[in-house]
Wavefront OBJ file of the C-alpha trace (Angstrom):
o trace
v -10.932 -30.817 2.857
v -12.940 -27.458 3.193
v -16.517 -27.894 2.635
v -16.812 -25.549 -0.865
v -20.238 -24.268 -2.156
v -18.849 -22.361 -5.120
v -19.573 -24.217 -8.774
v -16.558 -24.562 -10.690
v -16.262 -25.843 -14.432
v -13.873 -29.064 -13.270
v -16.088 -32.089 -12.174
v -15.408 -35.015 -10.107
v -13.253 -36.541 -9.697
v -10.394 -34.428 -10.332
v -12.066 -31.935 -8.018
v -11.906 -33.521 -4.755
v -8.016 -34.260 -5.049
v -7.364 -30.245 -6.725
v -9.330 -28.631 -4.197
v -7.495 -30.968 -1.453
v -4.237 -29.828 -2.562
v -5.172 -25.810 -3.109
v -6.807 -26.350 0.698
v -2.749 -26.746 1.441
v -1.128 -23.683 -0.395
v -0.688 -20.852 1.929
v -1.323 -17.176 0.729
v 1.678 -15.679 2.581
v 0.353 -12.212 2.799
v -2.865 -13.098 3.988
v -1.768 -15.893 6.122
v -4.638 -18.027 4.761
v -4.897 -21.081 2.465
v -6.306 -20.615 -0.926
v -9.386 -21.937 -0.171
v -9.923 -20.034 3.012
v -8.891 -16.948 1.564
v -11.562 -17.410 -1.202
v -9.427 -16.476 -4.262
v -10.204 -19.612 -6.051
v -12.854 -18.644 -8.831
v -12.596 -21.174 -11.229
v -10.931 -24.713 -12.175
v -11.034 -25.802 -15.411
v -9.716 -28.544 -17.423
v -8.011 -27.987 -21.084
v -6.823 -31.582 -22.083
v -3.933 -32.050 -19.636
v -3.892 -28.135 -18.903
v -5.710 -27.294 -15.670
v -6.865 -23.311 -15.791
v -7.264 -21.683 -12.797
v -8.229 -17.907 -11.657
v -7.777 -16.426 -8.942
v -8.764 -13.087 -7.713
v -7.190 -11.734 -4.749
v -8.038 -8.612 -2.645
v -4.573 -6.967 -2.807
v -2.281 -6.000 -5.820
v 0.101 -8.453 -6.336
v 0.841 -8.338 -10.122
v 4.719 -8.872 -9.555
v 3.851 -12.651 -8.067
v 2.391 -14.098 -11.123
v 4.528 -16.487 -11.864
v 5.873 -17.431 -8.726
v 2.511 -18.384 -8.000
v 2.299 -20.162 -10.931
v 5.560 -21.847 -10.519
v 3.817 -23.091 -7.398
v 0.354 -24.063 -8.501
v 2.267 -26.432 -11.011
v 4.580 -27.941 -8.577
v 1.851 -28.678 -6.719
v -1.353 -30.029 -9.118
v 0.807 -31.115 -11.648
v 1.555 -34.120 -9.157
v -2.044 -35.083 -10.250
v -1.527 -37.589 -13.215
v -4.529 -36.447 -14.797
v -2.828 -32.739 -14.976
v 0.222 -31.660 -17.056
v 0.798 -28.090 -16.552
v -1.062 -25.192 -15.124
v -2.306 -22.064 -16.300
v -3.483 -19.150 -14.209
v -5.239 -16.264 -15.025
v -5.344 -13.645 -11.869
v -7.418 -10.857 -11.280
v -7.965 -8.383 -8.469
v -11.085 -7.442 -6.447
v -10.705 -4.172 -4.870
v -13.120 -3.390 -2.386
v -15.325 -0.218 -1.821
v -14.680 0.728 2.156
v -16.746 2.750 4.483
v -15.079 4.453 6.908
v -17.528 4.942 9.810
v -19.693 7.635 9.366
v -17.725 9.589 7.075
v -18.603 11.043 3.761
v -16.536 9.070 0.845
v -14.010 10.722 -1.033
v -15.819 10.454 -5.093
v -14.151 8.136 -7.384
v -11.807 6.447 -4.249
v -12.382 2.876 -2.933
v -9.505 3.192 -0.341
v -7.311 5.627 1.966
v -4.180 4.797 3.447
v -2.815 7.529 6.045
v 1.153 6.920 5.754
v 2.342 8.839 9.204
v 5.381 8.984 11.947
v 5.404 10.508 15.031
v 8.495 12.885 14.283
v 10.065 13.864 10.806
v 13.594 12.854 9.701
v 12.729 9.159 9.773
v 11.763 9.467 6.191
v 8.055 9.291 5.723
v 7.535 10.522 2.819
v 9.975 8.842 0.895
v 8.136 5.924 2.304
v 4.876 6.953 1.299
v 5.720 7.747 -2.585
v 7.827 4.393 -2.849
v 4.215 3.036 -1.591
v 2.241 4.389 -4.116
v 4.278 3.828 -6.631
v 4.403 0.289 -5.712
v 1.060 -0.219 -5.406
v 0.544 1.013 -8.621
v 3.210 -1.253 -9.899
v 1.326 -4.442 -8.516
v -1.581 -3.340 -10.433
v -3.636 -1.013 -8.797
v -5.190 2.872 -9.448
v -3.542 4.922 -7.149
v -3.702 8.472 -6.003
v -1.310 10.458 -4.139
v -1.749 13.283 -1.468
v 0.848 15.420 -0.166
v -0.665 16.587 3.029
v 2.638 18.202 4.861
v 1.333 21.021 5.069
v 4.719 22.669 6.406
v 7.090 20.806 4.049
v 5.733 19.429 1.075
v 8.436 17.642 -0.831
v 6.357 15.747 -3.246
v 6.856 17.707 -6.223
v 10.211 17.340 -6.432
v 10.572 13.787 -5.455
v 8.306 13.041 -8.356
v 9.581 15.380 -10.355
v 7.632 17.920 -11.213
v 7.999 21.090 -8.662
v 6.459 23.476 -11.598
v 3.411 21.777 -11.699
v 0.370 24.061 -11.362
v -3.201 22.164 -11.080
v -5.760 23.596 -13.852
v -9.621 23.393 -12.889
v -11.865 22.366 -15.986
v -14.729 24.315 -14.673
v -13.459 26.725 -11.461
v -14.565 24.509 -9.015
v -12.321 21.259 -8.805
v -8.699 20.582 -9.949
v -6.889 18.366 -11.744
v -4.269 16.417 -10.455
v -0.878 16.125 -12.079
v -0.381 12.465 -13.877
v 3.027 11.336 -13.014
v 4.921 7.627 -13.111
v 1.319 6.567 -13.360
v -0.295 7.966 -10.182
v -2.292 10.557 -9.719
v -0.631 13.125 -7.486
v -1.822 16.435 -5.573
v 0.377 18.575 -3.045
v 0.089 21.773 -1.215
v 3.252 22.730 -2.809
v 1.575 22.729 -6.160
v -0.369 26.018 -5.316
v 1.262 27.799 -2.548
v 5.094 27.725 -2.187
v 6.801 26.898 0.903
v 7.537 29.858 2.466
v 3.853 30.668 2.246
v 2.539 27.145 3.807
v 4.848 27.543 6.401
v 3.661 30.256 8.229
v -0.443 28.351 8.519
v -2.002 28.023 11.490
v -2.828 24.350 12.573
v -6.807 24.638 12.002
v -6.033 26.705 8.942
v -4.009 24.213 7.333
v -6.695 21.116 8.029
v -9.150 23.015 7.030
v -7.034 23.543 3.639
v -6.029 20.372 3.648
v -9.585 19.034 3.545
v -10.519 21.358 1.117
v -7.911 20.487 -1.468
v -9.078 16.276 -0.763
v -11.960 17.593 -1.770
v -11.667 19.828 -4.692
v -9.359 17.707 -6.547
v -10.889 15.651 -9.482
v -9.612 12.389 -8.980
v -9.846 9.629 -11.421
v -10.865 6.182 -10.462
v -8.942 5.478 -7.677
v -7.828 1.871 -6.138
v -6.033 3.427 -3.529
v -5.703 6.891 -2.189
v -2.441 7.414 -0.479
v -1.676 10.276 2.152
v 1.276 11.911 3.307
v 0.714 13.430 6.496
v 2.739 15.780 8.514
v 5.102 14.135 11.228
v 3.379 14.015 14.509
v 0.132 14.158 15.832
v -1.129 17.721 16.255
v -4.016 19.795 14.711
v -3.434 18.744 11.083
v -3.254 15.147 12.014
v -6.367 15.059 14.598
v -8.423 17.185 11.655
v -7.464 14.752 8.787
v -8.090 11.161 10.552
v -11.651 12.924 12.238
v -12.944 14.339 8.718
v -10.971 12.221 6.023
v -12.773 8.612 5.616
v -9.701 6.575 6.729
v -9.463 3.216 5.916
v -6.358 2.057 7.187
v -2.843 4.011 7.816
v 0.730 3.230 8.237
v 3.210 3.848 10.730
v 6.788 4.773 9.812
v 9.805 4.580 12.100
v 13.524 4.147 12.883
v 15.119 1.790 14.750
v 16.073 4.291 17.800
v 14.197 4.887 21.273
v 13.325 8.415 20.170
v 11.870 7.980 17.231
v 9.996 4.566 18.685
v 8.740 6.972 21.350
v 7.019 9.418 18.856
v 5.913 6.424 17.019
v 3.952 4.898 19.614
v 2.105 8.535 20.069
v 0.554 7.910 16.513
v -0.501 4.631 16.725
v -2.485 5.420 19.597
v -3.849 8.655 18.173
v -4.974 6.629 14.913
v -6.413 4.068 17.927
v -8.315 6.741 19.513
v -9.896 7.969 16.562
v -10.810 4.841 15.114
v -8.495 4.243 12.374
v -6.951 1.006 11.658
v -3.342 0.622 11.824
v -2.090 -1.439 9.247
v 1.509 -2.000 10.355
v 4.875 -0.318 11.044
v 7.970 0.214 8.215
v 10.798 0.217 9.947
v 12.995 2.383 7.823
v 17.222 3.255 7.785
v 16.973 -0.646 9.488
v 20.477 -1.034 8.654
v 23.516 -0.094 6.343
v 25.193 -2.727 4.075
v 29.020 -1.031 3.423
v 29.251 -0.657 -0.309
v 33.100 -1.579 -0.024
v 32.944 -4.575 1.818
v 29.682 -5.470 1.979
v 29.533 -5.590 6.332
v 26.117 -4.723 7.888
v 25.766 -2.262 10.563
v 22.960 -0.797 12.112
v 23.509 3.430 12.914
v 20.063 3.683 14.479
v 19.731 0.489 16.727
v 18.326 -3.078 16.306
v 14.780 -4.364 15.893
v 13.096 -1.331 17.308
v 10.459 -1.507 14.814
v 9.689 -5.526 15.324
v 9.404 -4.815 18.935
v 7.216 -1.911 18.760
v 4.913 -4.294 16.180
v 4.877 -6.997 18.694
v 3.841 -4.707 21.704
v 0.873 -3.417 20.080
v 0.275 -6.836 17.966
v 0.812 -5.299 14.475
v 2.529 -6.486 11.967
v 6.021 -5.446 10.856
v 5.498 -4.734 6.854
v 9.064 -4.403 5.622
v 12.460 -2.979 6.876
v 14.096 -1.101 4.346
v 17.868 0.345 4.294
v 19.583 3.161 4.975
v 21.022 3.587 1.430
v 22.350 6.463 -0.581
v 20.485 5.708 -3.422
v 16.887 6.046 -2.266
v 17.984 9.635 -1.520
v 19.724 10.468 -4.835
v 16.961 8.644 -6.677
v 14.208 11.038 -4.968
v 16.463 13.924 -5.880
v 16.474 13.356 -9.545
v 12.218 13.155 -9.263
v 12.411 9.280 -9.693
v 11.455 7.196 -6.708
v 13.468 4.070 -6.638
v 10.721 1.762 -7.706
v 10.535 3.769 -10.961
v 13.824 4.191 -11.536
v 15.526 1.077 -10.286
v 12.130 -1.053 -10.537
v 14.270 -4.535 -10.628
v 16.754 -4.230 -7.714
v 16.024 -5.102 -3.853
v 15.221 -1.624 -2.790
v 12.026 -2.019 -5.179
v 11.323 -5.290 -4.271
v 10.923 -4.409 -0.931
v 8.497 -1.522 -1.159
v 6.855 -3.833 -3.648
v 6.535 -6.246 -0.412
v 5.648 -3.754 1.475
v 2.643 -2.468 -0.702
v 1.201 -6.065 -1.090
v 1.325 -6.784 2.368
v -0.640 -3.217 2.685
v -3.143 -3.886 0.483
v -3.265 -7.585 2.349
v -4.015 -6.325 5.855
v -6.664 -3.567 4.294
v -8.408 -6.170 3.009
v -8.076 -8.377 6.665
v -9.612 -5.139 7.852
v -12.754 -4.732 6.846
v -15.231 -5.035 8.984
v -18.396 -3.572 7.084
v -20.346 -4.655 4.499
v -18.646 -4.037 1.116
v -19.300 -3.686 -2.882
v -16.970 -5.226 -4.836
v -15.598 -3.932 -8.379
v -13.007 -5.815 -10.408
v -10.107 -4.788 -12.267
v -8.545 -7.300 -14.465
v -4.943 -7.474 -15.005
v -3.969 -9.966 -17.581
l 1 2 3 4 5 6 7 8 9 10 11 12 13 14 15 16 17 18 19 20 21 22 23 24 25 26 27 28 29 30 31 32 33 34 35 36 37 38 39 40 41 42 43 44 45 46 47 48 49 50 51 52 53 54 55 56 57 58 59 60 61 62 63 64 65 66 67 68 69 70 71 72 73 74 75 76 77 78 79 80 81 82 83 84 85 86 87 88 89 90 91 92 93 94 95 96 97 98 99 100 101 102 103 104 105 106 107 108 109 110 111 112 113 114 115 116 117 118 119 120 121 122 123 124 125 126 127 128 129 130 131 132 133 134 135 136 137 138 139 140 141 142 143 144 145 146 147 148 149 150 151 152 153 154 155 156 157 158 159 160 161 162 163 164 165 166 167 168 169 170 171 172 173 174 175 176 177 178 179 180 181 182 183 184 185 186 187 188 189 190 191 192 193 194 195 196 197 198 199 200 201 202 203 204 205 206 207 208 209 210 211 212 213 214 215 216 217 218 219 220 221 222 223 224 225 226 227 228 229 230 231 232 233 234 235 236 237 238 239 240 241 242 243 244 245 246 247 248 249 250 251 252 253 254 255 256 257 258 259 260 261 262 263 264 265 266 267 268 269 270 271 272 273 274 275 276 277 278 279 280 281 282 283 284 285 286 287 288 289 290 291 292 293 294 295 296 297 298 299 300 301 302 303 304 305 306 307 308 309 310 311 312 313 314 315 316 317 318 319 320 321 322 323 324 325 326 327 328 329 330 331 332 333 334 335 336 337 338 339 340 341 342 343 344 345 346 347 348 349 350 351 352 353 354 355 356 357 358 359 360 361 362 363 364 365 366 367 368 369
């Protein structure tokens, strides 16, 4: 059994045999056991009712009672111990990004990029906020293409118009519970189109910024496809944490993907994993699989660079009609597979960001009864 310095409020000799059994229950997303992974806070016993917490460093409010399910299957085995009850928190931690200046009010930014558009980014990006949100954390969301910002309408408010309580900041707009700023809120497209690259960082920047943001778990950014001006000036002046690579299945699209994970490599940034989006298609008549845009490009790509594969998520008409009507699937359809996956996906996210760090950290906790 793991040697364990921490004090809890259950005494021997119950302990030894709990903590011998928790050393055995793997945390699948951070591919340590509970013990390892620190998350046990306190044991504590109510008659025949053993109360545990747990905090852990990544949302994962949707797993509750799986994890109960689990804990019970496995202490209940103790005689002493009838049933289980957990109580889980989570410990979001504040993350220095070399040298950089913080954002105020953010703990966290995750870049969401692809090497090449069409292979739909940010669709991937707003399902990930959202979904973060959803597994319990404050999250903030950045529409940084500069060229083509569709954020507004996928969350549903294109008319939005950012207010400034005192002429020097703005306001974000308060949507699906996020926080959400876009380019498109204060120029139209026609306008943002014709920037220059520098220009448009330099805007881009600005608006980061200038925008008031509220207490923020998680700042999420969707960045232009490829890996030009805008994208150099962002990960270079924008306190990174961590960012995430989106790509089809195909060669082409693999190719332009590789491009940004080494750009995010040769400024510094961590790369979190790869979403391998429009994996396959399931026919809605007949229910046979096929994939339009190749096989496993995604897992390969992961492999060759050693990163992991967060999710693979379909090629399905509904994402797209969903985003259309301003409701991103996990809001709209938030109990279906298509949410469960980018719920997957954002735990997994939050998982690696907090395998990550590598500097010395501050933590604040959120509870989430």
């Amino acid at each position: 059994m793991p040697s364990i310095s921490r004090a809890f409020s259950l005494k021997e000799p119950l302990l030894t045999p709990v903590l011998s059994r928790l050393a055995l229950m793997m945390d699948e997303h951070l591919k340590l056991n509970f013990l390892d992974a620190d998350i046990v806070k306190d044991l504590a016993l109510n008659g025949a009712c053993l109360e545990i917490t747990l905090v852990f460093p990544y949302p994962c409010h949707s797993q509750k009672a799986i994890i109960e399910q689990a804990l019970n299957a496995t202490l209940c085995a103790i005689t002493e111990i009838d049933a289980v009850k957990c109580h889980i928190d989570f410990e979001f931690t504040v993350q220095s990004a070399q040298t950089k200046p913080p954002i105020e009010n953010v703990k966290q930014v995750i870049a969401v990029a692809s090497g090449k558009g069409g292979v739909g980014k940010s669709t991937t990006a707003v399902n990930l906020a959202l979904a973060l949100s959803a597994e319990g954390a404050r999250v903030g969301l950045l529409d940084a293409d500069i060229y083509g910002p569709s954020i507004p309408i996928m969350l549903g408010i294109p008319d939005f118009k950012p207010v400034s309580p005192d002429g020097k900041v703005m306001l974000p707009a308060n949507v699906h519970g996020i926080a959400a700023q876009s380019i498109g809120f204060i120029v139209d497209a026609e306008q943002a189109a014709v920037w220059r690259g520098p220009m448009a960082a330099g805007a881009l920047v600005q608006l980061i910024n200038e925008t008031q943001w509220p207490e923020l778990d998680y700042l999420v950014i969707d960045l232009p496809p490829g890996t030009g001006d805008i994208q150099l000036t962002l990960s270079q002046k924008v306190p990174l944490n961590g960012a995430v690579i989106v790509t089809t299945p195909q060669d082409i699209a693999l190719a332009d993907a590789q491009k940004g994970i080494n750009m995010f490599q040769k400024v510094n940034v961590p790369v979190l994993g790869i979403v391998e989006n429009m994996s396959f298609h399931v026919c809605s008549q007949c229910g046979h699989e096929a994939f339009p845009f190749g096989q496993n490009g995604g897992e390969k790509m992961a492999t060759r660079y050693g990163l992991p594969l967060l999710g693979k998520l379909p090629l399905t008409l509904a994402i797209r009609e969903d985003l259309d009507k301003g409701l991103p699937s996990v809001v709209a359809t938030p109990n279906d597979d298509i949410a469960h996956l980018y719920l997957a996906i954002a735990r997994q996210v939050g998982a690696e960001l907090a395998l990550s760090k590598a500097q010395p950290t501050v933590s604040i906790s959120m509870s989430n009864e």
